[in-house]
C-alpha positions, 0 to 999 in steps of 0.5 A: 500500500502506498505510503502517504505523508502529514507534516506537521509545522509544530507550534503556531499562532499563540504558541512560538515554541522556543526561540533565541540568537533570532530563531522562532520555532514556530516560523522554522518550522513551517518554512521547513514543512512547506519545504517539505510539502512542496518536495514531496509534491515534486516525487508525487508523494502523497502529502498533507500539512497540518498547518500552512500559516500561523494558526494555533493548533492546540494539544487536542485539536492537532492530532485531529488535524493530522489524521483529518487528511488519511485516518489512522492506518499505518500506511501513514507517516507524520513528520512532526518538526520542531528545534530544541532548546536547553544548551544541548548541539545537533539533531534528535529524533523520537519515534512512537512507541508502536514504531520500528527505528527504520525511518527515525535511523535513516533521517539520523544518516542524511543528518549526518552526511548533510553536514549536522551531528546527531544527538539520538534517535529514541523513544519516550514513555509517559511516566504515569503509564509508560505503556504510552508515549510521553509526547502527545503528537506520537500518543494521540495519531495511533497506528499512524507511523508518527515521528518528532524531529528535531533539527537542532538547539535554537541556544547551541553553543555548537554549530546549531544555530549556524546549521539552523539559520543557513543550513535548514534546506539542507537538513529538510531535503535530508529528511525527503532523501530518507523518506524516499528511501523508506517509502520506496520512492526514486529519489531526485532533487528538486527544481531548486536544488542541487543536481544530484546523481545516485551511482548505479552498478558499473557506473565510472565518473568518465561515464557520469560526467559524459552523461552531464557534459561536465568534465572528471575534474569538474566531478572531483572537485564539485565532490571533493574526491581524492581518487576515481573510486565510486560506491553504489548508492553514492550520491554525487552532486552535478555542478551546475551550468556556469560553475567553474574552479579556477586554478590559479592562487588555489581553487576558486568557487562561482556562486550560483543561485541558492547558495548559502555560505554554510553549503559551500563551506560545508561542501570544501571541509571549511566551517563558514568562518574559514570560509569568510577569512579566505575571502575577507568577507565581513557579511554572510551576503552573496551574489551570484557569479561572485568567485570564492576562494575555497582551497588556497595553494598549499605551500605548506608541505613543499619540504615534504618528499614525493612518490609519483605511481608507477605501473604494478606499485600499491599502497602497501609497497609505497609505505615498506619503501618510505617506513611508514604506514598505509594509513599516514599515506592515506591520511596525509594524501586525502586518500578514502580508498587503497586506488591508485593511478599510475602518474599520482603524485604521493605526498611521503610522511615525515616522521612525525606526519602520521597523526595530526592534532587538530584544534575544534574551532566553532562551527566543526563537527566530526563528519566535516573534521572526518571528511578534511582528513581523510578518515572516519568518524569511528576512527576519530572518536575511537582514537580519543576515547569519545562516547559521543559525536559532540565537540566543544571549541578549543578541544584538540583531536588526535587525527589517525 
């Protein structure tokens, strides 16, 4: 049976919800379900909102509401969105009770790949009958499939608010990628998105940039991949008409129509303040086909010795040969895969190049500091002992 959708735009009217450092929860999150509704539409979902203004909907007319549009049956899924408040940083995600954790799992991945940390994902028991759910919106709309997301903390002293004020398309079009996924939808972006590409079996990026009419290096760099090597289901971003990467003091980004200066950044490994730096920007203002500098030419490694791929070399042999190991070669290289390509030039590690210490600056987060490096989060919270992905500016990370 098909799946159908109600988004529920939480709070409204003469309710706020939480707000702080200019975010009002109750205008998030309708401009986020709105998002929501018009992409959903776009993958001919079917889809309801409970609210498409600000009206209020109190406690027991809300869930009457929801289940206004398709009843109670458990072909339907409610989207209730919301942002938290109490000092915490990233995404959390509550399920009902009478729910599995699929779907509340796989908005937790897309969180993470669109650059937000994910607190948890879990449920909650009313304490005077902790056979209920403690949120209404999940007790009330039974046998519906209910989920309460939310994006992040409006009081972070993370990167939440940076993610909340520029970076909520990302994390609603996150949300359309996990429930097309769950419902079984093909997934493609919107009008107003990114142009994207999921990789399908026998797929090279010769043949995906022929298809595109963009070149492998255009690819690579919209990407940011250190070699050919592709996963089935990867999604790759296809640069748009007009975009181009100099090469020149370094490589350099034309601003294109939707851009935000946390999806650039967060798309080169840079945080948004970085980002300003490179380029002396005093305001988060952009104008189309303005040039960004986003990796300036690195001249900071030039006494470092290097090893250009020959026929038949690994990178096993590389490391025995220089006395050092496959993963300082990956790590210093930007390598994500053991592949490579005859006429590379390697990067060797000095002696003492084969782990980093990076310092947190405001704004990272473990998949960004992953992804700059080269490794995985599972390696970085496992070299530094973390039971959790949350960071706090000033803590140094040793890189594996």
């Amino acid at each position: 049976m098909a799946k159908k959708i109600v988004i529920d735009a939480g709070h409204g009217g003469e309710d706020p919800g939480t707000s702080a450092n200019g975010i009002v929860e109750k205008d998030l999150t309708l401009k986020i379900s709105e998002y929501l509704h018009k992409r959903f539409d776009e993958l001919g979902i079917p889809n309801e909102m409970t609210r498409t203004s600000d009206v209020t909907l109190g406690p027991s007319d809300r869930p009457i509401k929801a289940q206004s549009f398709y009843g109670n049956s458990d072909d339907v899924i409610l989207l209730s969105n919301h942002v938290n408040a109490g000092g915490g940083d990233g995404a959390e995600i509550i399920y009902a009770l009478r729910n599995s954790d699929k779907l509340s799992s796989l908005i937790a991945n897309e969180f993470v790949k669109s650059g937000q940390n994910v607190r948890k994902y879990y449920q909650r028991r009313l304490p005077s009958d902790p056979s209920k759910d403690y949120y209404y919106i999940l007790r009330d709309t039974p046998n519906n499939e209910s989920v309460i997301i939310e994006y992040g903390f409006v009081d972070s002293t993370g990167d939440d608010v940076d993610q909340l004020k520029n970076n909520w398309e990302e994390l609603a079009e996150a949300v359309v990628r996990a429930v097309a996924s769950y419902v079984g939808v093909p997934y493609t972006s919107g009008s107003s998105d990114q142009n994207t590409y999921v990789v399908k079996s026998g797929d090279t990026l010769w043949s995906i940039a022929k298809k595109f009419g963009v070149s492998v290096d255009e690819l690579k760099a919209k990407n940011n991949l250190s070699s050919n090597a592709l996963s089935i289901n990867q999604i790759l971003i296809i640069p748009k008409k007009g975009e181009t990467i100099d090469e020149e003091d370094g490589e350099y980004y034309t601003v294109v129509a939707g851009d935000t200066l946390y999806g650039i950044a967060n798309r080169y490994g840079l945080t948004v303040d970085e980002l300003k730096a490179l380029n002396n920007l005093t305001s988060n203002t952009l104008s189309i086909g303005q040039k960004l500098l986003v990796k300036p030419t690195d001249t900071s490694d030039g006494s470092l010795e290097t090893y250009t791929v020959k026929k038949g070399d690994n990178l096993y042999q590389i490391a025995l040969k220089y006395d050092t190991s496959v993963d300082a070669l990956k790590n210093l290289n930007g390598l994500t895969s053991n592949l490579l390509s005859i006429g590379q030039v390697l990067k060797i590690p000095s002696s003492s190049s084969s782990e980093i210490v990076y310092t947190v600056v405001s704004g990272d987060n473990l998949y960004q500091i992953a992804r700059r490096f080269g490794t995985t989060i599972a390696a970085i919270m496992s070299r530094n002992n973390l039971s959790s992905s949350l960071l706090s500016v000033g803590q140094k990370l040793i890189i594996p």
